[in-house]
ROMI-225219 format. One record per residue (C-alpha): residue in three letters; x, y, z; residue number from 1. Coordinates in nm, 3 decimals. Example, Ala and Ser with C-alpha at 12.3 -4.5 7.8 and 13.67 -1.06 7.14 Angstrom:
   vodo        c1        c2        c3   kelo
    ala     1.230    -0.450     0.780      1
    ser     1.367    -0.106     0.714      2
This chain:
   vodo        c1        c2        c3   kelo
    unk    10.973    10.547    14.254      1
    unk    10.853    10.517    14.639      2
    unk    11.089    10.269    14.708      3
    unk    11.422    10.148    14.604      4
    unk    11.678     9.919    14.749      5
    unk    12.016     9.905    14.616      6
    unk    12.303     9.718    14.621      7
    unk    12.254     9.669    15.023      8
    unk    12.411     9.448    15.277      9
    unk    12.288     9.382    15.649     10
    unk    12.538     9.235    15.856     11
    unk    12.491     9.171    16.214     12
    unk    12.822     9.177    16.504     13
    unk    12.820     8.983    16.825     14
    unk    12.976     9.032    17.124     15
    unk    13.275     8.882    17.018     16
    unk    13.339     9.079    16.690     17
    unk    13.225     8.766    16.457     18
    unk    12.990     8.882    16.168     19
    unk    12.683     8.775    15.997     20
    unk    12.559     8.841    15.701     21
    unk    12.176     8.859    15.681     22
    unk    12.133     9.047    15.360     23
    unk    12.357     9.026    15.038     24
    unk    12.325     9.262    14.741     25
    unk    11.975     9.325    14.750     26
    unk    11.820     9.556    14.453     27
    unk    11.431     9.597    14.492     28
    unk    11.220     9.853    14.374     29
    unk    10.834     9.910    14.498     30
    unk    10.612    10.195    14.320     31
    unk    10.273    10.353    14.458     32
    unk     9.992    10.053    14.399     33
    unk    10.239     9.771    14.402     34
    unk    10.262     9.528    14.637     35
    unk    10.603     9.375    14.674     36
    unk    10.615     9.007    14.829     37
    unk    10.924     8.885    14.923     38
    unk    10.938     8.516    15.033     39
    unk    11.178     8.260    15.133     40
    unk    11.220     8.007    15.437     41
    unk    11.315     8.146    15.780     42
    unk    11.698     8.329    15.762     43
    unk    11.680     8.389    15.436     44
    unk    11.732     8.759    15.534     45
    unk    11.383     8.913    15.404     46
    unk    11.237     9.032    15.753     47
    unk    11.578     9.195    15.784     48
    unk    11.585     9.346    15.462     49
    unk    11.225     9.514    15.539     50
    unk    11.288     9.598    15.892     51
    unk    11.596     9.820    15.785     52
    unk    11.333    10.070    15.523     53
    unk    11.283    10.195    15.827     54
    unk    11.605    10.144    16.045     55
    unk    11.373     9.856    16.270     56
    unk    11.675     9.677    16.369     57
    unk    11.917     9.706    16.682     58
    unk    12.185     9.895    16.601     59
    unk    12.434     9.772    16.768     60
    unk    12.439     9.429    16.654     61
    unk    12.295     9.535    16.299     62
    unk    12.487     9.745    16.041     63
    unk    12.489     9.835    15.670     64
    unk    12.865     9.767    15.486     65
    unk    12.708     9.926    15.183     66
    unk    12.402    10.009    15.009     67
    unk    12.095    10.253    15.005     68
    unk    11.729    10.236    15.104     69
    unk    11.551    10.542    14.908     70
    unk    11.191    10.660    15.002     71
    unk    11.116    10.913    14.747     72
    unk    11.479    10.930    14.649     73
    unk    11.572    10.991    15.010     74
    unk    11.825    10.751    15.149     75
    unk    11.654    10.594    15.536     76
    unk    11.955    10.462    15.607     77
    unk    12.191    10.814    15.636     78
    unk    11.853    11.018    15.756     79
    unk    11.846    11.167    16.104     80
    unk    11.739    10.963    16.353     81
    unk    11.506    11.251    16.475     82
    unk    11.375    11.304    16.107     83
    unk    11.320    10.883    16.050     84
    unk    11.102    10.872    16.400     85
    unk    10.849    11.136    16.217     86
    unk    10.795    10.861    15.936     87
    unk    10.756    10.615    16.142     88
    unk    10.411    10.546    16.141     89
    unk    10.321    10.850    15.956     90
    unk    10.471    10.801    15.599     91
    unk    10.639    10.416    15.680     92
    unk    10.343    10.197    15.870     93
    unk    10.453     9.855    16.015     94
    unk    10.222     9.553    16.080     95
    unk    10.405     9.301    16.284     96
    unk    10.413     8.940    16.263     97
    unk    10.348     8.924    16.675     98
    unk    10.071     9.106    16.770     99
    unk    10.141     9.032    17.195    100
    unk    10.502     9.154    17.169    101
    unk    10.468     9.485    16.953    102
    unk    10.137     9.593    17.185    103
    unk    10.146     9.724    17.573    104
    unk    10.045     9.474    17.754    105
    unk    10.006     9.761    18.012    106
    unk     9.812    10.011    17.823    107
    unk     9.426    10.007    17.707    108
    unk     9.387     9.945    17.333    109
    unk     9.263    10.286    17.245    110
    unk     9.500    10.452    17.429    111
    unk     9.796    10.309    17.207    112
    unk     9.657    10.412    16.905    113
    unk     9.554    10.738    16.983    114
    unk     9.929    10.792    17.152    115
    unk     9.986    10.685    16.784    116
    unk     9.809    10.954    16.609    117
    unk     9.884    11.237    16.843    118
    unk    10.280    11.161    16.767    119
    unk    10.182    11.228    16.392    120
    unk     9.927    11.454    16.371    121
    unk     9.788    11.813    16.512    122
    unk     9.444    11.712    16.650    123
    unk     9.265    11.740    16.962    124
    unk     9.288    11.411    17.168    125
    unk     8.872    11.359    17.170    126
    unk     8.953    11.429    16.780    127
    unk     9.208    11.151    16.808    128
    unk     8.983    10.879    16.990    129
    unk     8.754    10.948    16.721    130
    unk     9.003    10.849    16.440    131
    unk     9.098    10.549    16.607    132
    unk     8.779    10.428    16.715    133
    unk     8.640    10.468    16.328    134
    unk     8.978    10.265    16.226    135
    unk     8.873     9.979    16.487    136
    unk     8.506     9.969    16.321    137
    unk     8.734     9.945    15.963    138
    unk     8.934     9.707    16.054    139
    unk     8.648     9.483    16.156    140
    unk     8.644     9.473    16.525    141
    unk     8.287     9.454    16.715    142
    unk     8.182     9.731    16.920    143
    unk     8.525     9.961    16.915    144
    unk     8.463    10.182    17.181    145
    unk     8.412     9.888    17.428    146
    unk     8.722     9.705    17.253    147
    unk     8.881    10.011    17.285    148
    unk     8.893    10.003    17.686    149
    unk     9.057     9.637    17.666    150
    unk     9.386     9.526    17.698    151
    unk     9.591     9.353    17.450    152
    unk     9.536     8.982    17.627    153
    unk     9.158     9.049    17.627    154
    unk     9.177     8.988    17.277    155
    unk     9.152     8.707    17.040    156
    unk     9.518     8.693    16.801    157
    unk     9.253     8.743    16.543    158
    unk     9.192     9.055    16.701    159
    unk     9.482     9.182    16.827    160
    unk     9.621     9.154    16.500    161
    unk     9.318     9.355    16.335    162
    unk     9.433     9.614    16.640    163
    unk     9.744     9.580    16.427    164
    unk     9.629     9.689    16.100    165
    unk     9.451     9.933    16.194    166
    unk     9.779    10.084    16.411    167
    unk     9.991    10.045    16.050    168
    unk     9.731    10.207    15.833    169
    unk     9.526    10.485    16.003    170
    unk     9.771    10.770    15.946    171
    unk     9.767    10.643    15.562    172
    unk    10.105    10.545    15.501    173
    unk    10.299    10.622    15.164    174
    unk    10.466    10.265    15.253    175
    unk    10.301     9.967    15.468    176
    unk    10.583     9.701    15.601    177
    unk    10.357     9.351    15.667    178
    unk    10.584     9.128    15.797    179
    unk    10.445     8.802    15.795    180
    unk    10.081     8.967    15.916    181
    unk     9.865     8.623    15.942    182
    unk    10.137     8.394    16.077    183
    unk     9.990     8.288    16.416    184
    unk     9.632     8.308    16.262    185
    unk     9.435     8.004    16.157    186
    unk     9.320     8.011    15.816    187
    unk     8.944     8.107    15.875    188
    unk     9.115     8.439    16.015    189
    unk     9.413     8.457    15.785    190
    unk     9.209     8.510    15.457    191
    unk     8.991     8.732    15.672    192
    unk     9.297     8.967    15.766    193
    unk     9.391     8.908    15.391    194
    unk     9.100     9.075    15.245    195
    unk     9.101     9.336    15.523    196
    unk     9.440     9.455    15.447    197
    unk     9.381     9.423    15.058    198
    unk     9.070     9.661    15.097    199
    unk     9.176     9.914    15.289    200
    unk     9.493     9.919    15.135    201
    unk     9.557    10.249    14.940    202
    unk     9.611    10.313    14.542    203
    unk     9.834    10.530    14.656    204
    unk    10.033    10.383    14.876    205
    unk    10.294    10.028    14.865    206
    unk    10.295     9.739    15.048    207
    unk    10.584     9.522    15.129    208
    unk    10.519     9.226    15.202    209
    unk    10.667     8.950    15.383    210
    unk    10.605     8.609    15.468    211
    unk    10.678     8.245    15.381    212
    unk    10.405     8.133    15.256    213
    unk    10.313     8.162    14.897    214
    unk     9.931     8.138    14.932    215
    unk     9.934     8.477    15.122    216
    unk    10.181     8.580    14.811    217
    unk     9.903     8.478    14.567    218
    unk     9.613     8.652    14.714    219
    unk     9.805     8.970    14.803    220
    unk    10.112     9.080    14.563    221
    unk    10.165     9.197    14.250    222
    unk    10.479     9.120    14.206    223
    unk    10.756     8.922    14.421    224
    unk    11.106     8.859    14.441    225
    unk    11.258     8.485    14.644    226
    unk    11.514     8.526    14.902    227
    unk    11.734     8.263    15.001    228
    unk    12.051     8.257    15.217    229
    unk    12.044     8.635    15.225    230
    unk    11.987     8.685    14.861    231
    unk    11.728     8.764    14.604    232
    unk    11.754     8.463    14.407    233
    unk    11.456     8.575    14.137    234
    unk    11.220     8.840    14.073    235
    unk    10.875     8.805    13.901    236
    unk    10.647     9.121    13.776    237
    unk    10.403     8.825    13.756    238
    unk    10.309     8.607    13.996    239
    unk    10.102     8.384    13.827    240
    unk    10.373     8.368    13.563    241
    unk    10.599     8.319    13.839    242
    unk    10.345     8.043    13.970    243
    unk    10.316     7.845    13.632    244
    unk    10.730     7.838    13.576    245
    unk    10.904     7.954    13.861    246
    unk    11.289     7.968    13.697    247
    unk    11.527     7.927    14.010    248
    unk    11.559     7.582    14.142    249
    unk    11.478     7.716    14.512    250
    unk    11.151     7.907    14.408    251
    unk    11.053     7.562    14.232    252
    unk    11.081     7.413    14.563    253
    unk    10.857     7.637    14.702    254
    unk    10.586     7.664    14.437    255
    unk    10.617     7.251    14.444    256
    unk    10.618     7.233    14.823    257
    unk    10.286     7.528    14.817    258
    unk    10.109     7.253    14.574    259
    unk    10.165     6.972    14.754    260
    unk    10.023     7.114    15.093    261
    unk     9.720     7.256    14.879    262
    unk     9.708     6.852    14.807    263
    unk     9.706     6.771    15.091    264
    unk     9.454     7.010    15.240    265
């Protein structure tokens, strides 16, 4: 089992000692090949829920009452701080929903990913450029080593969040995080991203992924589970079972709310 999620709470303190629960007794499991998406509206607790696999959140205000987040049977939530920084990026790779606020705004595209690589991996840093260049040409982006010299606001969204990608998947990742990857895209873009990520996505690897929108979940997962007020409300090994006769009367909501917009597109 890569991953497995059980029994876990996220709760969140504020200044004035008042808690909130984001997460409530969430079991999930995600095996190499799968790709896990979780869906439900915003605060249903599923970006926190993927954000703690890899201890993501502030801590303080975020904590875990109880529960255990096991990557190959090893719990991320008790692990080292040193030890979880070296799987960050190297075994866990993130793709954020915000493109402008995970990059540098200071720093030259190619320089941030190949600081990336050189935190991960023994190479020479003309070795490095090399890598990421190739994973800018991958990932679909026009003339990477003149990309490369840009900065993050010389780029489309459509780009930056290509840039993205290729940061979450170049040191091939036993685990890709996507939280809600095509969210400030338009849809010509979105499916493009789609297919990028479903391509270059590893048979060996697993993909969470997260968003609110069940078309992405159609195109992308193999199987899903709907959060709602910080629970998983229903799981589906299917999703076009889960599609023809969702079961829960919140994921038949959102399966009638998907088909209406498809109506009305």
């Amino acid at each position: 089992m890569l991953l497995k999620i059980e029994d876990l709470d996220v709760s969140f303190r504020n200044d004035e000692g008042e808690v909130t629960q984001a997460a409530i007794d969430v079991n999930l499991t995600l095996e190499r090949g799968e790709v896990l998406g979780i869906v439900g509206e915003s605060g249903s607790g599923k970006s926190s829920v993927s954000m703690s696999v890899a201890r993501l959140l502030p801590s303080p205000p975020a904590f875990y009452p109880k529960g255990r987040i096991l990557l190959d049977g090893v719990d991320t939530l008790t692990m080292p701080l040193a030890n979880l920084r070296k799987l960050r990026g190297k075994r866990i790779g993130v793709v954020f929903q915000d493109p402008m606020g995970s990059l540098s705004p200071l720093h030259r595209i190619g320089d941030q990913l190949v600081e990336t690589i050189l935190l991960h991996e023994q190479m020479s840093k003309a070795a490095a450029r090399a890598h990421a260049l190739e994973w800018l040409g991958k990932v679909g982006i026009p003339d990477p080593e003149q990309r490369a010299l840009a900065y993050p606001h010389e780029l489309s969204g459509g780009m930056q969040q290509r840039v993205m990608i290729a940061m979450g998947l170049m040191l091939g990742p036993d685990l890709v995080i996507a939280d809600e990857p095509t969210t400030a895209l338009d849809v010509t873009i979105q499916a493009q991203v789609l297919r990028l990520m479903k391509r270059l996505h590893q048979a060996n690897s697993g993909v969470l992924l997260i968003t609110h929108d069940l078309g992405v979940v159609s195109q992308m997962a193999t199987k899903l589970a709907v959060m709602k007020n910080g629970r998983v409300v229903e799981t589906a090994d299917d999703p076009a079972e889960f599609f023809e006769n969702p079961k829960h009367p919140y994921s038949k909501e959102l399966v009638g709310e998907a088909r209406k917009m498809e109506l009305e597109t």
